[in-house]
C-alpha positions as CSV (number, residue, x, y, z in Angstrom):
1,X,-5.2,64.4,13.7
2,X,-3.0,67.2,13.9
3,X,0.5,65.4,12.4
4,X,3.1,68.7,13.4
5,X,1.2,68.6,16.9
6,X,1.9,65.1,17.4
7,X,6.0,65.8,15.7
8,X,5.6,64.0,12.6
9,X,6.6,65.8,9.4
10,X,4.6,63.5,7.3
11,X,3.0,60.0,6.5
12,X,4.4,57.7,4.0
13,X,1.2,55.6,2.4
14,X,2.1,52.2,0.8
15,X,-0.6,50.5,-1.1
16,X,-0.2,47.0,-2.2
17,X,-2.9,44.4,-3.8
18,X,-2.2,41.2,-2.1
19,X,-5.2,39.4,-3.7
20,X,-2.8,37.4,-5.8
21,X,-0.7,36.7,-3.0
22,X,-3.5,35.3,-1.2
23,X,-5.0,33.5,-4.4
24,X,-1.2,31.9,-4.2
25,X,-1.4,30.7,-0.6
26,X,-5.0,29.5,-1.2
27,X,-3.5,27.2,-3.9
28,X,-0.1,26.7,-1.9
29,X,-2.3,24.8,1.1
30,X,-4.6,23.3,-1.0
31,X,-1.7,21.7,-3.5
32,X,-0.2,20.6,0.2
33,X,-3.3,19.0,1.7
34,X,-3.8,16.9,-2.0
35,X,0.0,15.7,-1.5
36,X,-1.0,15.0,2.6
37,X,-4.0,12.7,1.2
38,X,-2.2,11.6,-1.4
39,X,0.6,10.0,0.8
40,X,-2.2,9.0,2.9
41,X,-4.1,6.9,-0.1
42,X,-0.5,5.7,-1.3
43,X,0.0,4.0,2.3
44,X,-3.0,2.1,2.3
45,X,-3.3,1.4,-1.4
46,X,0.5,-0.3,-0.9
47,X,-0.4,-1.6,2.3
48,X,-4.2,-3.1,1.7
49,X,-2.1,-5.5,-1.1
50,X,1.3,-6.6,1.3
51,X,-1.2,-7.5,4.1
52,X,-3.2,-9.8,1.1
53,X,0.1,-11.3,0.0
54,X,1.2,-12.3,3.5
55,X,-2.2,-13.3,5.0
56,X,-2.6,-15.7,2.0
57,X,0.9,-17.3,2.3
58,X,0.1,-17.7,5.9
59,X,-2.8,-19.6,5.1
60,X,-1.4,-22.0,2.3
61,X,1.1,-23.1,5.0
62,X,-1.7,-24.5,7.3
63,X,-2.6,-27.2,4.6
64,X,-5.8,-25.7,3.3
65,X,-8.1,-27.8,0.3
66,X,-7.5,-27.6,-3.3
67,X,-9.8,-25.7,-3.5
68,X,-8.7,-23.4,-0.9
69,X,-5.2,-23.4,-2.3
70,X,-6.4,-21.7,-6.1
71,X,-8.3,-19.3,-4.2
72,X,-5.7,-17.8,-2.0
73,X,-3.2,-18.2,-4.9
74,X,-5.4,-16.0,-7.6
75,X,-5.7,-13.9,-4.1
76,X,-2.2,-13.7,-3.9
77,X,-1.6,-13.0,-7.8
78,X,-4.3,-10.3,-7.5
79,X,-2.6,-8.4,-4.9
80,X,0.8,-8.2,-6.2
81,X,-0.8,-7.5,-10.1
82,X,-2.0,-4.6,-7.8
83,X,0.8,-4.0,-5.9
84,X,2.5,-4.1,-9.7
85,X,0.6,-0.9,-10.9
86,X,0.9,1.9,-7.8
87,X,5.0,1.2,-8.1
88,X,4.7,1.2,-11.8
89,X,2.7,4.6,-11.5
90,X,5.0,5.9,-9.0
91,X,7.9,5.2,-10.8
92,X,6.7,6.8,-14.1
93,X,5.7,9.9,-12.8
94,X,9.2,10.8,-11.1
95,X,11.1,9.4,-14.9
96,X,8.4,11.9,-16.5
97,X,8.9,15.3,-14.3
98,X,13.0,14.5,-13.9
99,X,12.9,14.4,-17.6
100,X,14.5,11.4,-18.2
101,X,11.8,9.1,-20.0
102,X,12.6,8.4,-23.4
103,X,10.5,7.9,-26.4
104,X,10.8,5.4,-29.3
105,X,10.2,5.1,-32.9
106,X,9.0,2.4,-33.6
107,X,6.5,1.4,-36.4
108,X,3.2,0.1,-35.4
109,X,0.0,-1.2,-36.2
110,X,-3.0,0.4,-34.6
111,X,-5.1,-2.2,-35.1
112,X,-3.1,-5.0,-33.7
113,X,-2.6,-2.7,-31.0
114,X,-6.0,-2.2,-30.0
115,X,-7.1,-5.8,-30.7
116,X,-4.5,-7.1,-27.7
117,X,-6.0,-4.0,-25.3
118,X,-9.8,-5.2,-26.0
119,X,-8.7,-9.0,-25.5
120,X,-6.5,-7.9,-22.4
121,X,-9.8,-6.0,-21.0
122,X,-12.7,-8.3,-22.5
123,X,-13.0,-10.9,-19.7
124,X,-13.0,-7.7,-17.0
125,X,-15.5,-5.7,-18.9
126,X,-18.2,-8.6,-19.5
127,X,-17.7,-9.7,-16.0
128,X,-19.3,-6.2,-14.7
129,X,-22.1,-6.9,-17.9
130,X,-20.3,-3.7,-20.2
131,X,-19.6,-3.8,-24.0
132,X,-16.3,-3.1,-24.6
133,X,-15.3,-2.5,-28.2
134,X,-12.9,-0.4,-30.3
135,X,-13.7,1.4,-33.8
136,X,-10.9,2.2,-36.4
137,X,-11.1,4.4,-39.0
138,X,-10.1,2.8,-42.5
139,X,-7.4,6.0,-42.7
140,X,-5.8,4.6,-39.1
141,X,-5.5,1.3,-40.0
142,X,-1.6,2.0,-41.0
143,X,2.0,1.3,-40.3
144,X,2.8,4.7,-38.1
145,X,6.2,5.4,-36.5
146,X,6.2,6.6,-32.7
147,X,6.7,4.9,-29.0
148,X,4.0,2.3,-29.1
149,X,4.7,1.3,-25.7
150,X,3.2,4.8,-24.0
151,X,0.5,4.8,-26.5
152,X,-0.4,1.1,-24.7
153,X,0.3,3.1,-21.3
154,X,-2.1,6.0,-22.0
155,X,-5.1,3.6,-23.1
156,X,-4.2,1.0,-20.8
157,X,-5.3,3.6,-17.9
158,X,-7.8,5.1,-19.6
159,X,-9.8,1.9,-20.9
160,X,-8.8,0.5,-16.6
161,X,-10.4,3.6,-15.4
162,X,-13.6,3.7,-17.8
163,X,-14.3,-0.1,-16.9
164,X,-13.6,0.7,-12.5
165,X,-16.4,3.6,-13.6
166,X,-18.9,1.6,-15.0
167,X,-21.1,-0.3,-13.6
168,X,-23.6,-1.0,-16.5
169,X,-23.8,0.4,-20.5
170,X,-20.8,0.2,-22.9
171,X,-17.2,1.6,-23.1
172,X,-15.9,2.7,-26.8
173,X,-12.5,3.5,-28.1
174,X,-12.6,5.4,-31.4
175,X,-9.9,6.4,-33.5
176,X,-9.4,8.3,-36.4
177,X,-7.0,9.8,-38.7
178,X,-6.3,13.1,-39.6
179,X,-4.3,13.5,-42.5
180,X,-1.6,16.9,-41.6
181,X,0.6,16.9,-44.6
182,X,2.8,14.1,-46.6
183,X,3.1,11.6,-44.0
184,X,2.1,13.6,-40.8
185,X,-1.2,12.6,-39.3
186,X,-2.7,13.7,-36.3
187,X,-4.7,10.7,-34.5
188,X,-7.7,11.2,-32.2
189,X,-8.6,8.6,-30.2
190,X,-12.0,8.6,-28.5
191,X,-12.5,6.7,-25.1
192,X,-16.1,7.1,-24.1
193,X,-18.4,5.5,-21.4
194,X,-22.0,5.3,-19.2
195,X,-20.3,5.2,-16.1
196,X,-20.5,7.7,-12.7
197,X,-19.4,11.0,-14.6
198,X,-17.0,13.9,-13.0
199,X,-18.5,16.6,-11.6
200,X,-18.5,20.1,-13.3
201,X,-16.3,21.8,-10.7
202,X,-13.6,18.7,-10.5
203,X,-13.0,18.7,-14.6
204,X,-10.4,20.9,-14.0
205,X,-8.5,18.9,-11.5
206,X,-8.9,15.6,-12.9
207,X,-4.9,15.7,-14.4
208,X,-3.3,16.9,-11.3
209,X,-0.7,15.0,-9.6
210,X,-1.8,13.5,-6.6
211,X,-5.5,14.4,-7.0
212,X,-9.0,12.2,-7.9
213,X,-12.6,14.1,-8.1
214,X,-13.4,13.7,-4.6
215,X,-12.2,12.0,-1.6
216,X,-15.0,9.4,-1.5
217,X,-14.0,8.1,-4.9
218,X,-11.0,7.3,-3.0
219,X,-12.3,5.4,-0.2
220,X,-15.3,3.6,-2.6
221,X,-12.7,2.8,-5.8
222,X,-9.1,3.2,-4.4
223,X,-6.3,4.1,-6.6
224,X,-3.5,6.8,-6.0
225,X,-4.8,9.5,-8.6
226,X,-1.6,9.1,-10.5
227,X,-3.0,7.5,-13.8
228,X,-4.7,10.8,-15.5
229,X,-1.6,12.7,-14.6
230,X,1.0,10.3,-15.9
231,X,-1.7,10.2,-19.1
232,X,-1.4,13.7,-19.5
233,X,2.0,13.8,-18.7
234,X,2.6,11.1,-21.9
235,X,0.0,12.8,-24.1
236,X,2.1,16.4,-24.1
237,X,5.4,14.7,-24.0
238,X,5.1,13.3,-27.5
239,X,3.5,16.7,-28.6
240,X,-0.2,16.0,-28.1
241,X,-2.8,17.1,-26.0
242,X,-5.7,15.5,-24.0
243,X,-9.6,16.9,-23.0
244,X,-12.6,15.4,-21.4
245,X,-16.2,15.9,-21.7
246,X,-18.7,14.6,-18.7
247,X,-21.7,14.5,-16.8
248,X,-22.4,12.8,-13.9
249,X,-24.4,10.1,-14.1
250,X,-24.5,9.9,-17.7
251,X,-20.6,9.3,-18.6
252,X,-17.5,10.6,-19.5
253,X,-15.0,11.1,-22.6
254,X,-11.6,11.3,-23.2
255,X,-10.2,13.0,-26.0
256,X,-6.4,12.8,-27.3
257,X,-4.6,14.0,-30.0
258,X,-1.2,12.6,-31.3
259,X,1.3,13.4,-33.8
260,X,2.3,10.3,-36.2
261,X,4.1,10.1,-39.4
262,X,3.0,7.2,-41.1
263,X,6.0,3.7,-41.7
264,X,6.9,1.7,-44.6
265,X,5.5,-2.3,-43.8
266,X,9.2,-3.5,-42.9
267,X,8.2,-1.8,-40.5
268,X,6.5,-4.6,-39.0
269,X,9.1,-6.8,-38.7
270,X,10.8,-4.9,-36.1
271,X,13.0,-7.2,-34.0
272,X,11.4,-4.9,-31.0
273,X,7.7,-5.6,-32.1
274,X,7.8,-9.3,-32.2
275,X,5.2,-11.2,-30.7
276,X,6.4,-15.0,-29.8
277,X,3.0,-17.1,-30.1
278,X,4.3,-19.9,-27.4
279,X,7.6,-20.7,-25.6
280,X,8.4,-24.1,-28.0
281,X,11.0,-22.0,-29.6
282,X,13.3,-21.6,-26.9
283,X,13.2,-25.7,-26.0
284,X,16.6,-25.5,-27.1
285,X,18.2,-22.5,-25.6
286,X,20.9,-22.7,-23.1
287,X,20.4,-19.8,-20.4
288,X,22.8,-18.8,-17.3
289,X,20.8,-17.1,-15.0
290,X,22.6,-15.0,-12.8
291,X,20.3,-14.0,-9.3
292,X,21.6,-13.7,-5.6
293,X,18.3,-13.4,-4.5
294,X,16.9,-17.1,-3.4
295,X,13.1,-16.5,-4.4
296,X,13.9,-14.4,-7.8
297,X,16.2,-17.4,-8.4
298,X,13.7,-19.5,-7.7
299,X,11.0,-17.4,-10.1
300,X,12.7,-17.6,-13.2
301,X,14.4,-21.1,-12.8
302,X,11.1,-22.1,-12.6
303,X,9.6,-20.4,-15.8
304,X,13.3,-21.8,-17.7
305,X,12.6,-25.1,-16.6
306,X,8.9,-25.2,-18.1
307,X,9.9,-24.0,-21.2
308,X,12.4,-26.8,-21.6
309,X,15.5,-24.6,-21.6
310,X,18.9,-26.3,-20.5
311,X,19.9,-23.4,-17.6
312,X,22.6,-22.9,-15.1
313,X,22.4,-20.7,-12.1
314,X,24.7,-18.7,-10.8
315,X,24.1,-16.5,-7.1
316,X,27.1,-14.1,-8.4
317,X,29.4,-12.7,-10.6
318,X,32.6,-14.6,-9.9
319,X,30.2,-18.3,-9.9
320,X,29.0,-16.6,-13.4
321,X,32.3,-16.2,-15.0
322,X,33.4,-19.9,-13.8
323,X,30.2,-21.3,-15.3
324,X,30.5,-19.8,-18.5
325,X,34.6,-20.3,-18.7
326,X,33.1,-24.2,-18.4
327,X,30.1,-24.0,-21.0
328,X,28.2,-21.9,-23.9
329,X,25.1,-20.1,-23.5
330,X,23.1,-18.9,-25.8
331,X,21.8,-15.9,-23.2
332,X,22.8,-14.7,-20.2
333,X,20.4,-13.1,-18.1
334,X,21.8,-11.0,-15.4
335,X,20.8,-9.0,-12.3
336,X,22.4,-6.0,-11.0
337,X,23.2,-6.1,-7.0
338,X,25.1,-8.8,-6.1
339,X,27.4,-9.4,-3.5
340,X,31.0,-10.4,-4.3
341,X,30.7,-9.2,-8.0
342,X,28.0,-7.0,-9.4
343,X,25.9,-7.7,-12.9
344,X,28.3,-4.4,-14.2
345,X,31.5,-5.7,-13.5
346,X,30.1,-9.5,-14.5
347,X,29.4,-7.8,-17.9
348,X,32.3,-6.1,-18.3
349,X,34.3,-9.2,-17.5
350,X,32.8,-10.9,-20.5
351,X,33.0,-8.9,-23.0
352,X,36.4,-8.8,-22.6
353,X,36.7,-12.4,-22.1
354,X,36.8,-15.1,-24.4
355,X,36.3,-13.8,-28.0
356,X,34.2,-16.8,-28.8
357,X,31.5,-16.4,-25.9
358,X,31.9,-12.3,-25.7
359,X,29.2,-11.5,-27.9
360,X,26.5,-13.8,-25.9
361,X,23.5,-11.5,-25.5
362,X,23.2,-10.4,-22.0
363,X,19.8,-9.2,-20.4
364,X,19.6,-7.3,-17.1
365,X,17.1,-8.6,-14.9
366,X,17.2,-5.1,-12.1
367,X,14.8,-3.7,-9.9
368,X,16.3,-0.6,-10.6
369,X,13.8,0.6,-12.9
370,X,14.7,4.8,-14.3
371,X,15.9,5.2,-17.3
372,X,19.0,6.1,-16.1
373,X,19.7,2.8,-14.6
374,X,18.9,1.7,-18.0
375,X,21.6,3.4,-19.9
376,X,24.0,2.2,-16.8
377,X,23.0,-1.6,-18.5
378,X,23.4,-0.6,-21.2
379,X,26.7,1.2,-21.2
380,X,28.0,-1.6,-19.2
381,X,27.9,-3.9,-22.4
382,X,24.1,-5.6,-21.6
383,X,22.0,-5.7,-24.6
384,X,18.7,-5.0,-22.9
385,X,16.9,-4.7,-19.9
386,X,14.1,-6.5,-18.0
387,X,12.4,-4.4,-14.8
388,X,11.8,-6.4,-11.7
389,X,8.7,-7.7,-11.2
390,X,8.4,-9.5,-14.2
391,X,6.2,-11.6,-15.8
392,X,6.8,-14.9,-17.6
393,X,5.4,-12.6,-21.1
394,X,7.9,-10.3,-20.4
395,X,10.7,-12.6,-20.3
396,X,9.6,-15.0,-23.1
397,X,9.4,-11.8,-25.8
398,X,12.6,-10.3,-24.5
399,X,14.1,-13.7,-25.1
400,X,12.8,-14.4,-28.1
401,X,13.9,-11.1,-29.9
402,X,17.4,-12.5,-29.0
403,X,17.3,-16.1,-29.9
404,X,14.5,-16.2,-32.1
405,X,16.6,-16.9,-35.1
406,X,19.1,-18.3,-34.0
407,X,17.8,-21.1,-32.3
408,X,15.6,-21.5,-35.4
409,X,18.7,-21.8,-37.6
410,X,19.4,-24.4,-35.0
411,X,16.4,-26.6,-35.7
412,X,16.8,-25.7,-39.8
413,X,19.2,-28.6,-40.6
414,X,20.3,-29.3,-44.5
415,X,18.0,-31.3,-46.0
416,X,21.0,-34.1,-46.2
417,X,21.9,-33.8,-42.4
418,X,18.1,-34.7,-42.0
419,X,18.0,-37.7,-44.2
420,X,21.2,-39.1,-42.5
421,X,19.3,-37.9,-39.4
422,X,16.5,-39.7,-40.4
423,X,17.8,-42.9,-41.5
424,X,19.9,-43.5,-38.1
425,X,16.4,-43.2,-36.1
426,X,15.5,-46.2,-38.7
427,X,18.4,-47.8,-38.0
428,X,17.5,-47.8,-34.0
């Protein structure tokens, strides 16, 4: 082509390499059709339990058997326990990527720790016919400072997903210490099991957000393929890091690595680690309970009443203040939204109240569950913090850490109060 024939003085050539570009889209659609499926798998893992919850209500109101009534009751508890974890999941992954989750230290033994997850798992795991055990190196056995709470988190879904993977063999957690320098230890705990395997090519999609191995894991075991990425999410955030090894149809195992410095033993008697063995303690606690809500009110009056507590309710702020103008509690637990006065404003009405019932410990019963609303309690004048939905565990240690000693020192009379004590029952 002759170019001055045609008028044109000259051709400017422009080479580019869009392979990259390309390689980005590629990843762009496929990121967006994991997030399309994964709203898809979140809708029916959420609904599959609501419709379980209502269709079993529905069918205690029609006066079924005894019998009848446990089964749709452990139904019922099933689906919510369910329910429970995909809101827990969701909720943990949007505190994790905003950057607002918050570590402790707290020191810890590893194996209490591991003892509870092995009882907590047992009955599931010899149900399906699979050895579940744990092995702890003599150097791990320690006190070591660091948020024992995620640790629980990040074996509590891998152990949860080991035992949904395995239909016959054995699970194993292993842990062992390596010794860093002075106090530091890195610890490396070993979760390995016979189950289905990962494929080769999936490996290194496992830890994505929103993502499982395939699609028909999906459909045959559920789940929202949240748990490895909120796992890897916790490993990192506390300076760690995490690996697998599989084969399919042979088994799978997970590999982390965590930064500890090791704890004196006063460690142990944290006020946060303490474990209530039963609920008799708290027969003599006086508790308002402050809860708009009619069923919530309902929950937790009923779990009070069990344990013998002497409790008032209150449906909102302004009843709350009357109540405890008229009476002394030894705890106040408190939720947030409320009409007419809020559990905020409640609190900071309080603790500028009376001087001698300002200082009762308050606990936020909220469904507002980021750490944000957290510190809100917290700056507000509340002592701690109990996420709606709750269980009756929950409330008894969070209790109990509270009024522990002090209703204890109740119960601890001087040995001459007792005699006089003693002598009037004689008397009667």
């Amino acid at each position: 082509m002759n170019l001055k024939k045609e008028g044109i003085e000259g051709l400017i050539l422009d080479c580019r390499d869009i392979s990259q570009r390309k390689k980005d889209a590629e990843e762009l659609l496929r990121a967006q059709k994991a997030k399309e499926q994964f709203l898809a798998n979140i809708s029916h893992e959420i609904r599959t339990p609501i419709n379980g919850i209502a269709g079993m209500a529905s069918l205690l109101s029609q006066n079924p058997s005894k019998e009848e009534q446990r089964t749709y009751l452990n139904a019922i508890k099933s689906a919510a326990d369910n329910l429970k974890v995909i809101i827990n999941d969701i909720l943990d992954l949007a505190s994790i990527e905003s950057g607002k989750l918050q570590l402790e230290k707290i020191g810890f033994n590893l194996n209490d720790l591991l003892h509870s997850l092995i009882d907590t798992f047992g009955v599931q795991a010899s149900e399906k016919g699979i050895n579940l055990s744990y092995i702890l190196a003599k150097d791990a056995n320690k006190i070591f400072v660091g948020d024992p709470v995620r640790l629980n988190q990040i074996l509590i879904n891998l152990i949860s997903n080991a035992i949904k993977f395995t239909h016959a063999g054995s699970i194993k957690v292993e842990v062992k210490a390596d010794k860093v320098k002075g106090n530091n230890y890195n610890l490396r705990f070993n979760i390995s099991d016979t189950g289905i395997g990962i494929p080769k090519d999936k490996l290194q999609t496992i830890f994505e957000s929103f993502s499982q191995a395939d699609a028909s894991v999906t459909r045959k075991y559920g789940g929202t393929g949240l748990g490895l990425t909120i796992v890897k999410q916790l490993v990192e955030l506390q300076g760690g890091s995490i690996n697998v090894v599989s084969k399919e149809n042979e088994g799978s195992t997970f590999t982390f690595i965590l930064p500890y410095v090791t704890g004196k033993k006063e460690f142990e008697s944290d006020a946060r680690m303490i474990k209530p063995r039963n609920f008799t303690q708290l027969k003599r606690a006086s508790i308002l309970l402050v809860e708009d809500n009619d069923i919530n009110r309902l929950y937790a009056s009923s779990i009070l009443k069990m344990w013998g507590c002497h409790f008032e309710t209150a449906e909102n702020g302004v009843v709350a203040l009357e109540k405890i103008r008229n009476n002394a509690f030894d705890a106040i637990l408190m939720d947030i939204q409320m009409p007419v006065m809020d559990g905020f404003e409640t609190t900071k009405a309080i603790r500028k109240g009376d001087p001698n019932k300002s200082q009762v410990p308050i606990i936020a019963l909220t469904a507002n569950a980021t750490q944000k609303d957290f510190e809100k309690c917290i700056a507000a004048g509340m002592n701690d913090c109990i996420t709606k939905p709750f269980t009756q565990e929950d409330l008894l240690q969070t209790l109990t850490r509270y009024l522990g000693s002090k209703l204890k020192k109740k119960t601890n009379l001087p040995r001459k109060q007792k005699r006089v004590f003693a002598n009037l029952i004689l008397a009667i």
